[in-house]
N, C-alpha and C positions, 0 to 999 in steps of 0.2 A: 504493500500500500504506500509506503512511505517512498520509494524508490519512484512509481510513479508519478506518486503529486511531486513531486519534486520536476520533474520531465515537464510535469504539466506548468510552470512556472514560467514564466518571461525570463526570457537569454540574461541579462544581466543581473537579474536577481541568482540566477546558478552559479555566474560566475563570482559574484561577490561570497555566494555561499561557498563555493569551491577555494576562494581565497581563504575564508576563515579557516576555513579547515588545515590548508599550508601552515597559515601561521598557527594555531594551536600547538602543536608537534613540539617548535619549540618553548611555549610558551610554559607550556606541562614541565618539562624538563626543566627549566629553570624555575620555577615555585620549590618544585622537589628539591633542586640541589643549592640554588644561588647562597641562601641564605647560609649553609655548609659549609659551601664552599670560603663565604668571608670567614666562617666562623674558624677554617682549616689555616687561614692564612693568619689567625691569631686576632681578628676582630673582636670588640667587646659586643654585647649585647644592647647597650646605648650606643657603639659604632655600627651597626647593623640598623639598629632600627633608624640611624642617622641617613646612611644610605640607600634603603627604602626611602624617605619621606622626600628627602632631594630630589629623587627621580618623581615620584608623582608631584610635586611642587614642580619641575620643570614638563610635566607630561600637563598641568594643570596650566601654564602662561600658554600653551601651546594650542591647548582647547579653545581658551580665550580666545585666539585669535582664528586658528583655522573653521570651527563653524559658522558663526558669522560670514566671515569670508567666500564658502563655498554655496553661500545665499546668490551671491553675484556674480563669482568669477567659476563655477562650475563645480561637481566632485572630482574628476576621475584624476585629475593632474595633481592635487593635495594626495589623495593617497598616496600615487605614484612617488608621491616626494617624501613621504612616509614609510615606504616599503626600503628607499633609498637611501633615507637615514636610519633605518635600522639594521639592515644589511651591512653599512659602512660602520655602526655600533660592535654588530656582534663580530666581526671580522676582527676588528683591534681588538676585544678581549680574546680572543681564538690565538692572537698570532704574539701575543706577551703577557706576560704576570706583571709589571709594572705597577703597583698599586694606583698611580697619580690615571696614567690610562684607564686599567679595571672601572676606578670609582664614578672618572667621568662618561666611560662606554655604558655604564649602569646607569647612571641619571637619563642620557639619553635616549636608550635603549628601552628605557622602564624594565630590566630583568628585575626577575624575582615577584613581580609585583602579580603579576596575572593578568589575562584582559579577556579570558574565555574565548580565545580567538581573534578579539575583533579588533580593531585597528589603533589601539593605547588611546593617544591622545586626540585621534584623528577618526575615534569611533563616530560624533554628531556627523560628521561625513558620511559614513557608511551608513550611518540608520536612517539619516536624509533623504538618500539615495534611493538604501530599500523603500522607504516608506513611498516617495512617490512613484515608484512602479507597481506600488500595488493598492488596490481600491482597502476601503478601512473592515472592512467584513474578513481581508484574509490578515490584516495584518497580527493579531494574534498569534495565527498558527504558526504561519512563514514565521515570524521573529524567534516562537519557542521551538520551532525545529532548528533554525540557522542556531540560537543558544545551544540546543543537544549535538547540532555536529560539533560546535567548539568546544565545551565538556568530554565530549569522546576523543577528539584529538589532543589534549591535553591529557588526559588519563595514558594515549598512551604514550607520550612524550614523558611522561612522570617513570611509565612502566619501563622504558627503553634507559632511562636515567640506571635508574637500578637496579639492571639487567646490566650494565654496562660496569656497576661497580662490582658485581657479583660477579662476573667474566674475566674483570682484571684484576682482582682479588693478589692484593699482596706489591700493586701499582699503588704510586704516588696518589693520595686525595688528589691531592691538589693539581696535577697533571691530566686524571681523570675530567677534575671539575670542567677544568681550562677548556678537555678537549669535548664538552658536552655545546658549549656555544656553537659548533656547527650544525646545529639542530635551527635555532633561529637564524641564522644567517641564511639555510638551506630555503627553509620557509619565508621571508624574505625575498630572494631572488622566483620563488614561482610564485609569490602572490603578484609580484611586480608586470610577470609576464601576464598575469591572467587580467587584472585590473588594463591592463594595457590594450585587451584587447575589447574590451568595454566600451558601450555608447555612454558619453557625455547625455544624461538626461536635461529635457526642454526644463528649464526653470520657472516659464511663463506661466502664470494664475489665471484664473476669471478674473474680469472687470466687475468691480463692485461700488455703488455707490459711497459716496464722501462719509455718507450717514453710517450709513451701514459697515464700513473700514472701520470707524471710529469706534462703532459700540463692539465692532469683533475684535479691536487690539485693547479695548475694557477687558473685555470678556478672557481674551487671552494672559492680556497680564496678571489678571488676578491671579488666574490659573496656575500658570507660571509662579508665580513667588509663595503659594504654598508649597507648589511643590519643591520648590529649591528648602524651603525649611524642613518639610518630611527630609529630602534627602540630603539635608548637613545630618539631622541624627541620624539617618540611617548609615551615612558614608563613614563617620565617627564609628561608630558601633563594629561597622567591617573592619576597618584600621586597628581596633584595638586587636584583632586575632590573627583575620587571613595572613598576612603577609608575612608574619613570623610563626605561623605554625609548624614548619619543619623543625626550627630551631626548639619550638616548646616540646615537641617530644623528643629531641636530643636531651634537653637542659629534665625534665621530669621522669626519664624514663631511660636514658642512656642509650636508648637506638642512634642506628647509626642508617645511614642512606638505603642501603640494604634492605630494610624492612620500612623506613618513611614512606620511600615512593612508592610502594604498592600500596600504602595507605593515601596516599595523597590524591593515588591513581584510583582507589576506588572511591573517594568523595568526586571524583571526575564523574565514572562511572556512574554513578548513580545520581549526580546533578543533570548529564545527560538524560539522564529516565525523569526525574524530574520538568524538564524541561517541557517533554510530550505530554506528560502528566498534568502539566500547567495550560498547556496548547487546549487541551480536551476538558479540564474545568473550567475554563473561562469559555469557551462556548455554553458550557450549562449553568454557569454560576454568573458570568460574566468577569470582567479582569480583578474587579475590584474583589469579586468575593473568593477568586482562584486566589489572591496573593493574601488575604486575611486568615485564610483556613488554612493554607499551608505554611506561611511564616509564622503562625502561631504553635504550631508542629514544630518546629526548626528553633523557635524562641526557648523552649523548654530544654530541647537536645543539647543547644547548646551550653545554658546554665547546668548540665548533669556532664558535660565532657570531662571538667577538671577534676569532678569527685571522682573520678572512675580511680581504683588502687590498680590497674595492669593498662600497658599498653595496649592490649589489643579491645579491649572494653572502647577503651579512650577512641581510637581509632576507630570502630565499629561507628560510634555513637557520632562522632567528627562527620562522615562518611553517610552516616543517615541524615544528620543535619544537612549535608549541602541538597540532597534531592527536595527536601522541602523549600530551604531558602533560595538557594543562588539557583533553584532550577527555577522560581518567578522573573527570572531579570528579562528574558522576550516578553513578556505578556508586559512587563511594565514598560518599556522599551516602546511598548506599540500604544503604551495609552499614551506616553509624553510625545510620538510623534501626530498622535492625534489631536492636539491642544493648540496647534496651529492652522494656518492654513499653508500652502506651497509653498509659498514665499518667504515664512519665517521660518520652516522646519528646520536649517541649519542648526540656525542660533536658540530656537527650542528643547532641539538634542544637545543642544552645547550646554544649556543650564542644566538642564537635565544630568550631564557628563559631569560637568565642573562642580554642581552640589554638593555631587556626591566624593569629588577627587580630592578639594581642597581640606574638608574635615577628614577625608581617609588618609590623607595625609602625616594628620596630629598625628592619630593612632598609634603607628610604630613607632615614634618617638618616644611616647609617654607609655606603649608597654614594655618598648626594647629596656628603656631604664627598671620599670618593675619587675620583670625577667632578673634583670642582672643583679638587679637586692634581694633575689629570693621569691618574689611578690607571685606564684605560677598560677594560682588561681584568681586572683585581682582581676586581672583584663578580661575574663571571659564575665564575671559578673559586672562590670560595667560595661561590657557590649552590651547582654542582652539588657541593661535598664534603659539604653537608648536605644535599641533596635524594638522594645515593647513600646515606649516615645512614639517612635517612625509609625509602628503599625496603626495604633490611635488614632494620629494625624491625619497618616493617607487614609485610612479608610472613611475616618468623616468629611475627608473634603471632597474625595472622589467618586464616591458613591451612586451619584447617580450619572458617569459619564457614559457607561453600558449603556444607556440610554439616550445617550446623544444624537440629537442628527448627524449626515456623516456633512465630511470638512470636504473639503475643496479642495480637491485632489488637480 
């Protein structure tokens, strides 16, 4: 079924989905290892969460500017310039251990960070794009399938991570790590070619009376600035755990890569399933009530992660959490690009993007330090007090957009 509808899709919507998918590969692989890897090179745990937040602080000036941007001057050339600079990233970390390199190929590269496949800082581009290729009835699905391909290619970039350390067993870490970056650079160079070979979509909108412009960008902006408040807590709430979770089962549990990435790989795995999961209750529930029912599932997993006394508990529970939470990010992905009309969806997706990048940001700062004083349980109980926040919010302010007329496509 799913092999079809996919076929049945407009050419640039596959190729974009077929880009995601390139890049996932490595993006898997660097969640599993990056953070390892600093930690192998002698990093502290406030140096770590130092270097995560840099990269999404410069992945977040960048959002700034390029959604907006591709309002006007087009998508498919900003990707392109994004696939470009991240290829010329993961190359330099591949080709030295230099630390001054490493630190700045990470900021601009975003490793470590995750992006579920989809284009870092340069994603309000890509959802842009999707969205006006497709009328608002598919946009649900299509978004939580394009989400399940990126979760699958990531799981198995996580799984290839640590299959590769299990294989070289008795190799350098740190040689190992180094030589994991040709996974993203690989991914990289075929999204490049595939985005390339993509139509520029018409930017042009209906014409709309003065009156009616005016009450629709009321109407938009309000929309707009709750949502950027849901998603400072909820981007908060992510920061304080995703991005240093490899490291948190090193630091409580004394694993080593070996055994992370297959965990890391199966919260992949089953955010994927989640994803479809998500696609098929927001047709019956609609978006709003798909992402209330299942991130309250994922709010609780997650407050139970740290009490777990075994890693493999810990891990289980890690791994179920992501199929309920991070498998809502298409279904919410396609309400935020519903909240405009044509013309604005850049810079919609870009709030949307930036919301949630700048407060995810804090996150690994302020847990990498609590990590490193011992603190292992701390950050997941203040994620989930602002990811319960998040849900509250969105769901009173959103609630009735399931029922919207459709935008102007």
């Amino acid at each position: 079924m799913i092999p079809a509808a996919v076929a049945a899709l407009p050419r640039d919507v596959r190729v974009l989905m077929a880009a995601r998918a390139a890049r996932s590969f490595g993006q898997g692989a660097m969640v599993a290892a990056f953070a390892l890897y600093l930690h192998a090179l002698g990093f502290t745990g406030s140096a770590i969460g130092a270097v995560l937040t840099a990269g999404m602080l410069f992945g977040a000036v960048l959002t700034a500017v390029v959604g907006p941007l591709s309002d006007r001057r087009g998508r498919r050339g900003l990707l392109l310039g994004y696939e470009a600079m991240t290829a010329v990233a993961a190359a330099a970390a591949l080709a030295t251990a230099d630390l001054r390199v490493l630190v700045a190929a990470a900021v601009i590269g975003g490793f470590g960070r995750g992006a579920n496949g989809a284009a870092g800082p340069f994603a309000p581009v890509e959802q842009a794009w999707l969205a006006r290729a497709l009328p608002r009835s598919q946009r649900g699905s299509v978004f939580s399938l394009n989400s399940a391909l990126g979760f699958a290619g990531m799981a198995i970039g996580a799984v290839l991570a640590a299959g590769l350390h299990l294989a070289l067993h008795g190799t350098s870490l740190v040689t190992v790590d180094r030589a994991l970056f040709a996974l993203p650079l690989a991914g990289a160079v075929v999204s490049f070619i595939l985005v390339l070979s993509a139509e520029d979509p018409d930017l042009a909108a209906p014409a709309a009376s003065a009156a009616e412009q005016t009450a629709r960008r009321r109407r938009e902006n309000r929309n707009l600035g709750v949502l950027a408040f849901a998603n400072g807590l909820n981007g908060f709430g992510i920061g304080m755990v995703g991005p240093l979770m490899a490291y948190w089962f090193a630091r409580r549990y004394g694993h080593g890569l070996g055994s992370i990435g297959p965990a890391i790989a199966l919260s992949f795995v089953l955010g994927a399933a989640g994803s479809v999961l998500a696609g098929r209750m927001a047709r019956r529930h609609g978006v709003v009530g798909a992402v209330w029912r299942m991130r309250l599932v994922g709010l609780v997993l997650l407050a139970l992660t740290p009490l777990s006394p075994a890693f493999g508990l810990a891990a289980a529970l890690y791994a179920l959490r992501a199929a309920f939470n991070q498998g809502t990010a298409g279904v919410r992905q396609a309400l935020a690009a519903g909240l405009t009309d044509a013309r604005r969806r850049g810079f919609a997706s870009t709030l949307n993007n930036l919301s949630l990048q700048i407060p995810r940001a804090a996150g690994p700062l302020l847990a990498g330090a609590l990590l490193h004083h011992g603190h292992l349980e701390l950050p997941f109980f203040i994620a989930a007090a602002f990811q319960l926040a998040y849900l509250i919010v969105y769901t009173r302010a959103f609630r009735d957009q399931d029922t919207a007329p459709p935008d102007a496509d």
